[in-house]
Structures are given as structure tokens and as C-alpha cells.
N, C-alpha and C positions, 0 to 999 in steps of 0.2 A: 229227241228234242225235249229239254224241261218244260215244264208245266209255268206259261208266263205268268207272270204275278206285276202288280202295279210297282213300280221302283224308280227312285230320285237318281238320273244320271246326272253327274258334274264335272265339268274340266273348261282348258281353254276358255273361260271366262265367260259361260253361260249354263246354265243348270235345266236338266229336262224335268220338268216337275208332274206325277201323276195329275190331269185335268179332273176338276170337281166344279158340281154348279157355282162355287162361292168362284169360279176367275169369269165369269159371264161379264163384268164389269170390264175387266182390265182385258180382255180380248175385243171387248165392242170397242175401246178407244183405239188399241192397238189398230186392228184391221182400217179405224178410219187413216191413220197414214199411208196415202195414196189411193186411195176408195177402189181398195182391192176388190173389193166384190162386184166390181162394173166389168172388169174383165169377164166375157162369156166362156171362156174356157178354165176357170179356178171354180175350184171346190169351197171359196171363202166365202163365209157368213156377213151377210148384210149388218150393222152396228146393231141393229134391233133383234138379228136373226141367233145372238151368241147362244141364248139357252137354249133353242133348239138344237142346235148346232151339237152343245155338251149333251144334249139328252138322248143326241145320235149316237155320238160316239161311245155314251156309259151303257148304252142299251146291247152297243155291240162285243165292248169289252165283259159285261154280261155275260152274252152268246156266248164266249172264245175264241171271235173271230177280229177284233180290236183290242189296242191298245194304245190309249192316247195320252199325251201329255199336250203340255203348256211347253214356251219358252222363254226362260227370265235371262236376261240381260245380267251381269252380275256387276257389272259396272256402275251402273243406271239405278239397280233393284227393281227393274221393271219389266214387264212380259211384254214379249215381243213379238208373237206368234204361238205356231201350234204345229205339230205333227204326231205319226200315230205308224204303230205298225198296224195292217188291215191286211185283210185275207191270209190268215194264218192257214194253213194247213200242215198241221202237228206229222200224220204221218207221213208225209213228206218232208220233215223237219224246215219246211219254206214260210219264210215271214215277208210281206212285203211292207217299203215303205212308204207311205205317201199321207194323202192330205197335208200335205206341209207350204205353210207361207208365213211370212217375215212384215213387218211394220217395211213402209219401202224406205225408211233412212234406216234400214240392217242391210240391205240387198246388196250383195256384191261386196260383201264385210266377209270377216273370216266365221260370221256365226253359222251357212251352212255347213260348211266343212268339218264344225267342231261339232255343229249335230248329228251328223251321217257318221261320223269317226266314233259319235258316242254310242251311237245308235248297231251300230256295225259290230263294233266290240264288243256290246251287249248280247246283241244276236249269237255272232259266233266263238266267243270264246268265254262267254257263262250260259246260252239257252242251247247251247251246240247244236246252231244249226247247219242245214247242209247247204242253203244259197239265199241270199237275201234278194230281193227282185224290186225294181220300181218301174211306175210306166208314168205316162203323161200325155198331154193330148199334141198330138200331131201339129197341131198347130202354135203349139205352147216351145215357140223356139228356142228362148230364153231357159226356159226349164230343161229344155235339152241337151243345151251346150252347158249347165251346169253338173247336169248328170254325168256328161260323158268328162265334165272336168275329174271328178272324180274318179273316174277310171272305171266305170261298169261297163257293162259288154251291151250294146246295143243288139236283142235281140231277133226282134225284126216290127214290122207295125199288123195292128190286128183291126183290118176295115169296117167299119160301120161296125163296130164292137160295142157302144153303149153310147146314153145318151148325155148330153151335155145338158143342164139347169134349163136353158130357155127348148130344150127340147130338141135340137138340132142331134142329128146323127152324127160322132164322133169318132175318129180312125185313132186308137193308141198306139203308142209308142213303148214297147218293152224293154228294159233293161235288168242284167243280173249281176250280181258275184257271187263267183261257187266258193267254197269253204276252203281247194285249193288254191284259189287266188287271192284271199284272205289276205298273208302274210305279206306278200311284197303290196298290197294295197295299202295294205295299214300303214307300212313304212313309210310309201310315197304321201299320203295324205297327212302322217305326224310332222315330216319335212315341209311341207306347204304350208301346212297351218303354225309350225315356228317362224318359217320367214317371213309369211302375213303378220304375226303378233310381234314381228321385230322392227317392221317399218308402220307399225301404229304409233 
């Protein structure tokens, strides 16, 4: 597995852009469409909470254990969320995906798809890695059936595993793709996200 580095992904009609304290603005407005951070089960930052937020995620891309970006709308010019690879472990060439959420007039648009396809292809076929993994909280159904739209393998759920913001005990939900399933993934996912950009 290469050595991750900060990098501007682009296609499909939104751009993943390295996070830096100057998006603190344009994430607090963002996140207020649908006051995502009232859901007890998301990782989203309060409108007030955005710097902290950035100064988690640079502190861990620091470490080597994150990588965050922004996500801009390319249509729009506008940022529309945020996601991040997290919990890297290099020698196991395994990146996983998460902290990811969307303004909610994106949701259920073809913008996740076009950022897991960016995200996926960055993974393994320039950081080569050997499986990319995402989880979510068991209760986060919505998140689930988006995952499994994408074709990951639900790997099974891991009980009282960690905690949720208001301090509740949380059961995750894991999902992977190996480096062999890759290929027909990519496929099906660049066919989905044409037909979604053909009936916008």
C-alpha cells in the first residue's frame, strides 16, 4: 500500500477536495440542510461544531490514520458534505470509509455513488490497496441499504463495539470490498451512476 497523501478527486460531477480549516464556513451551512446533527446516530458536526470537527480530522490525518476531504457540488460550486478515509492500517493495505454525510437535498442523488467510485478507485487502483471496509451504526438503516446499494459485502455486526455522541452503547455494522471484487464492482457502479446522470 502507498503512502496516502492529501489529493483532489474529480468526476461525475463533484470534486473530493482535501479538508482545511478555511471550509469551516461552508460545512456549518451545509450540514444545516436537514440539521443533520440531531440524528443520534451520525458523526455530523453541530453548525457551530465545524472547526472542531476539521481539527479532528487534521489531527488524524497527521497521525496516518485519516484522510479527509470536503465535497463540492460541481454544478452548484458548492460543498456539500464531507467524508474521509479512517482507520488506515498500511500493513494490511485496508483503508476504510466513513464519516460521510451530504446536505439532505444531495441524498439519494447520484453524489454518493460518484464519491465511493472516487474513493474506491483511488484506494485500489493508485494506493493498491487489498480491501476497502465501511461500517455504520446498526441502527443507521438508511446508511445500510445505501452501502449494500453499492455492492459491499456485509460483513457481519460487532455488539456494543463503541459509543455513540450522546453516549449510548452502539452495535456496528461492517461492510468490505476485496481488491478481487474490485473490478466487476467498478463496472456495476460506473453503469449506475450513467443511468442516474442520464435521467437528471
Amino acid at each position: 500500500m502507498r503512502v496516502l497523501q492529501p489529493v483532489t478527486l474529480e468526476g461525475h460531477g463533484v470534486r473530493l477536495e482535501p479538508m482545511q480549516p478555511t471550509h469551516a464556513a461552508a460545512l456549518a451551512a451545509a450540514v444545516q440542510d436537514g440539521a443533520l446533527w440531531t440524528l443520534h446516530f451520525t458523526t455530523v458536526p453541530t453548525p457551530d461544531g465545524c472547526d472542531a470537527y476539521i481539527a479532528h480530522a487534521l489531527r488524524g490525518q497527521a497521525d496516518g490514520n485519516m484522510l479527509p476531504w470536503v465535497v463540492r457540488d460541481l454544478a452548484s460550486d458548492s460543498i456539500i458534505g464531507s467524508t474521509r478515509y479512517h482507520d488506515i492500517v498500511a500493513a494490511i493495505s485496508r483503508v476504510e470509509i466513513g464519516y460521510t454525510w451530504y446536505a439532505a437535498r444531495f441524498q439519494r442523488t447520484h453524489v454518493n455513488t460518484a464519491c465511493k467510485l472516487l474513493l474506491m478507485t483511488h484506494a485500489f487502483d493508485t494506493l493498491d490497496c487489498g480491501v476497502v471496509a465501511l461500517r455504520t451504526d446498526a441502527e443507521n438503516t438508511r446508511s445500510q441499504a445505501a452501502i449494500e446499494r453499492l455492492g459491499a459485502r456485509r460483513d457481519g455486526v460487532l455488539r456494543h463495539f463503541q459509543a455513540r455522541k450522546d453516549g449510548s452503547p452502539r452495535d456496528t455494522v461492517m461492510y468490505s470490498v476485496l481488491r478481487a471484487e474490485w473490478p466487476a464492482l467498478r463496472e456495476r457502479l460506473a453503469g449506475r451512476l450513467d443511468r442516474r446522470l442520464e435521467e437528471r
